[in-house]
C-alpha positions in Angstrom: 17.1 7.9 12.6 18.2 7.1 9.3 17.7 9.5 6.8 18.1 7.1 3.5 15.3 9.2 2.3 16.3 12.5 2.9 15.0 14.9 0.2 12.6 12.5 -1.0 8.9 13.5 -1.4 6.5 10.5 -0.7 2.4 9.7 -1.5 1.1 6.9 0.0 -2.9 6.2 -0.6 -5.0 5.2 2.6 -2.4 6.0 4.9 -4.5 7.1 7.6 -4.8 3.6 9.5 -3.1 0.4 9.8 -0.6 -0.5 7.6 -0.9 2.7 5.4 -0.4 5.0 8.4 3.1 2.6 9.7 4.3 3.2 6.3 3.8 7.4 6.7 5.3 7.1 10.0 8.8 5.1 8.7 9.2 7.1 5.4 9.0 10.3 7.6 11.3 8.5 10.0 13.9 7.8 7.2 13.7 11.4 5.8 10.6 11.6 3.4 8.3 14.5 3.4 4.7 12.6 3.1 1.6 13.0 1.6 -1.0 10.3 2.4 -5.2 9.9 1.4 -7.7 9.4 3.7 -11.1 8.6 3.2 -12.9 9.5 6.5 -12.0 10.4 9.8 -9.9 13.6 9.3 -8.9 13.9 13.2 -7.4 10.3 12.7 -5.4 11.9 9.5 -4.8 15.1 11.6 -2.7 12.6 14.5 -1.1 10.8 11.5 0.1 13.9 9.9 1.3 15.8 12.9 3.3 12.3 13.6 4.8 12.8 10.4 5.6 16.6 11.1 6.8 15.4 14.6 10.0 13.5 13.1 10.6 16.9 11.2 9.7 16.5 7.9 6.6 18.3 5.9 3.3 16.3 6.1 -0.1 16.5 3.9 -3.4 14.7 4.6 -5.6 14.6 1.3 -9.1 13.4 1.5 -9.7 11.2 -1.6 -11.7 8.0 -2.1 -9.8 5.6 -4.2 -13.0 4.5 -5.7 -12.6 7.8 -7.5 -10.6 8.0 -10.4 -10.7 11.7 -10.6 -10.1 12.0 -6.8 -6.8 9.6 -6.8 -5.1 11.9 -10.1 -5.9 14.9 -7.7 -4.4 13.6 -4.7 -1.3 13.0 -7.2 -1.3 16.5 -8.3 -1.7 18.2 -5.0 1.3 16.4 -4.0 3.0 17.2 -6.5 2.2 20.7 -5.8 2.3 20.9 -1.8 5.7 19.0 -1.7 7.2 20.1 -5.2 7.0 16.7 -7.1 7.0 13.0 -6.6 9.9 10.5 -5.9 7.5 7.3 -4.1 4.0 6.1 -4.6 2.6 3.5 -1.9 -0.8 2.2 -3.5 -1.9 1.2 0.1 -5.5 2.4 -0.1 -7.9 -1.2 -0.1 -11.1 -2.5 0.4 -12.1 -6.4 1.9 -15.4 -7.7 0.9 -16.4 -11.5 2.2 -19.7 -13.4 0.8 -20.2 -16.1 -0.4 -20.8 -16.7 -4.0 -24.4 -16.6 -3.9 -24.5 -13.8 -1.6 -21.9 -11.3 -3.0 -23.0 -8.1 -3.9 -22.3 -6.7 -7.5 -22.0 -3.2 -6.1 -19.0 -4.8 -3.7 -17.7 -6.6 -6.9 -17.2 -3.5 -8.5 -16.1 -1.1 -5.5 -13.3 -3.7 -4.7 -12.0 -3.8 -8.3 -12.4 0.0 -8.6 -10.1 0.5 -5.1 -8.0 -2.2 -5.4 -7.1 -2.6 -9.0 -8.0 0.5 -11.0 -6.8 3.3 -8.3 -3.5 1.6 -8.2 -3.3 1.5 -12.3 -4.9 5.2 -11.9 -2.0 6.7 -9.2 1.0 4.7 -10.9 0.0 6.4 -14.6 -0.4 9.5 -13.0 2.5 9.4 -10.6 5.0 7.9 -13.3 4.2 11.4 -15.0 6.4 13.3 -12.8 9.1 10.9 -11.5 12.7 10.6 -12.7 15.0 8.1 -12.8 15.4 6.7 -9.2 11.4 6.6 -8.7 9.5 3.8 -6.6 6.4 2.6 -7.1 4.9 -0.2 -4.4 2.1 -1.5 -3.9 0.6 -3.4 -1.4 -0.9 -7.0 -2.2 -2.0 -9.6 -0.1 -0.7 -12.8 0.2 -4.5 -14.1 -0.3 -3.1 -13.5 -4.2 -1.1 -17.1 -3.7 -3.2 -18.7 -1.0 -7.6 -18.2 0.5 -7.5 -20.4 3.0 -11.2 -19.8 3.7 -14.5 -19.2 1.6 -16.0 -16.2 0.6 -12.6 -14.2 -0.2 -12.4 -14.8 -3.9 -13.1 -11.4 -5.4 -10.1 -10.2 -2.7 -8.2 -13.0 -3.9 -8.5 -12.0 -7.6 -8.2 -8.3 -6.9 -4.4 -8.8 -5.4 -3.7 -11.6 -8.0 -4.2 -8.4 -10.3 -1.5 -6.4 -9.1 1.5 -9.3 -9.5 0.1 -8.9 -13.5 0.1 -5.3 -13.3 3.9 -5.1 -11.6 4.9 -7.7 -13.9 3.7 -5.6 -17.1 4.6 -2.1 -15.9 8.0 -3.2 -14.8 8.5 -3.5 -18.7 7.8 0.4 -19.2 8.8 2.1 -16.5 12.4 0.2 -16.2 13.8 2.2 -19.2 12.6 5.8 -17.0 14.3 4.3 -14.2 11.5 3.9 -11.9 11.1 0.4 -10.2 7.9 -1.1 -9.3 6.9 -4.1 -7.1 4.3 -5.4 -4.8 4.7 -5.9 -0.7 2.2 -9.2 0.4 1.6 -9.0 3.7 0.2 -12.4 5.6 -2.5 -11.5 8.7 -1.2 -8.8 10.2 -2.3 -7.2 13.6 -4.5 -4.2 12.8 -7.6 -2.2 14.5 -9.9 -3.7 11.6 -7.7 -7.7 12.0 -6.9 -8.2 15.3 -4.8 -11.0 16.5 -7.3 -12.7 18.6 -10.3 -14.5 18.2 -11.8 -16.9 16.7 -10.8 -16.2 13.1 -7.4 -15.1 14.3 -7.0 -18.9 16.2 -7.8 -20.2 12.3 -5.8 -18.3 10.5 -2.7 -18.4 13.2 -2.6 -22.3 12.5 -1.5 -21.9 8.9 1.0 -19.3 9.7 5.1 -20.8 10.1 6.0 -18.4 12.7 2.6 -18.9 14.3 1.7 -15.6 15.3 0.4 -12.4 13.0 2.6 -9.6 11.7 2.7 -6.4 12.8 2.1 -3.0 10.7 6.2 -2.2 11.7 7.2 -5.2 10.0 5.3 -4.6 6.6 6.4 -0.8 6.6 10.3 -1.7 6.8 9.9 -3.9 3.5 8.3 -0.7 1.8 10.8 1.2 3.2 13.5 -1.0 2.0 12.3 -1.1 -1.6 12.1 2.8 -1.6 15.6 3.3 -0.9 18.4 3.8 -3.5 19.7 0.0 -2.2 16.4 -2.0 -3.8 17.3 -0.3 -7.5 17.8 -3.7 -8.5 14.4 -5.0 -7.7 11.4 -4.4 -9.7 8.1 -6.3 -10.9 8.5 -8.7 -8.1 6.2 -10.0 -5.5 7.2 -10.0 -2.1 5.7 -12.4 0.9 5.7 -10.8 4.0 3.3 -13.3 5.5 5.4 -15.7 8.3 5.2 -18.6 6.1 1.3 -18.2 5.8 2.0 -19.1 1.5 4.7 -21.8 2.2 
């Protein structure tokens, strides 16, 4: 294993699933000791964290919805507290709504702003608090922030074109504290809740350059590269992980 991250104390929100829980599983690989949210399911967490603890480093599951303001600044603090501060966040934590227009729920309007733009805005302030210089902040977009291929997936669409604003901006104040921040966009990529076949899959698999979905590995090494002391040059930038999907 390599142990870039030795020494390095790690949140990432939603990481009990998917892409959140590949990213808990590679920082631990490279060193980190973890903390990751969960929503639901704490046996799922439990098999997450004890993966972690597996590759020898210190693992904590926090229940938190990201909806939550209050809950996400918690989640902050407690790992703060159970690890002894904070060197990485990884805003993972997201929700997908589809309707169309005249269909879409206000209540989903507003849950999908509230998880996928105000909880990463909410984590980063809190976060920021208690990093020094050498800090990482990343959060993961979409590439549906460049290209929606298919209706019903504007309020997504808007809520991950958010976040290249937000990196953009906060680039501009935390650069001086020497904490970087940027945004992984991961194309379609092969999890429980998108699988890689079926109907939808066959559509979306047509716009793809490399024809075939990502996996949850190869979105986890970007975030691990960016976390290491080697990406201290990169910060408020937008990065396509999607197979071409956005060419």
């Amino acid at each position: 294993m390599n142990h870039t991250l030795k020494n390095k104390r790690a949140l990432i929100t939603g990481g009990s699933r998917g892409i959140g829980a590949a990213i808990v599983k590679r920082l631990a690989s490279e060193g980190a000791d973890v903390a990751f949210t969960y929503s639901s399911s704490p046996a799922r967490a439990n098999e997450v964290a004890q993966a972690a603890q597996a590759l020898g480093v210190r693992a904590v599951a926090i229940q938190a919805d990201s909806a939550d303001a209050s809950a996400v600044v918690a989640a902050v603090e407690q790992t703060v507290d159970r690890l002894g501060g904070i060197d990485i966040l990884v805003n993972s934590a997201g929700v997908l709504a589809i309707a169309s227009l005249n269909d879409f729920k206000l209540e989903d309007f507003d849950r999908t702003l509230a998880v996928n733009v105000r909880a990463v805005f909410v984590a980063t302030q809190a976060a920021a608090k208690h990093m020094q210089a050498g800090g990482r902040i990343i959060n993961i977009g979409s590439t549906n922030a460049e290209r929606m291929p298919f209706p019903g997936g504007g309020v997504y669409a808007m809520s991950k074109s958010a976040l290249q604003g937000l990196v953009q901006g906060l680039s501009r104040d935390l650069g001086p504290q020497g904490i970087t921040i940027n945004n992984v966009q991961p194309g379609p990529i092969a999890t429980e809740m998108n699988p890689p076949t079926g109907e939808f899959a066959e559509m979306l698999t047509k716009h793809i350059a490399v024809a075939r979905y990502g996996t949850v590995e190869e979105v986890a090494g970007m975030v691990a590269y960016l976390a290491s002391p080697e990406a201290g040059y990169i910060t408020g930038a937008n990065l396509m992980i999607d197979g071409g999907f956005s060419a």
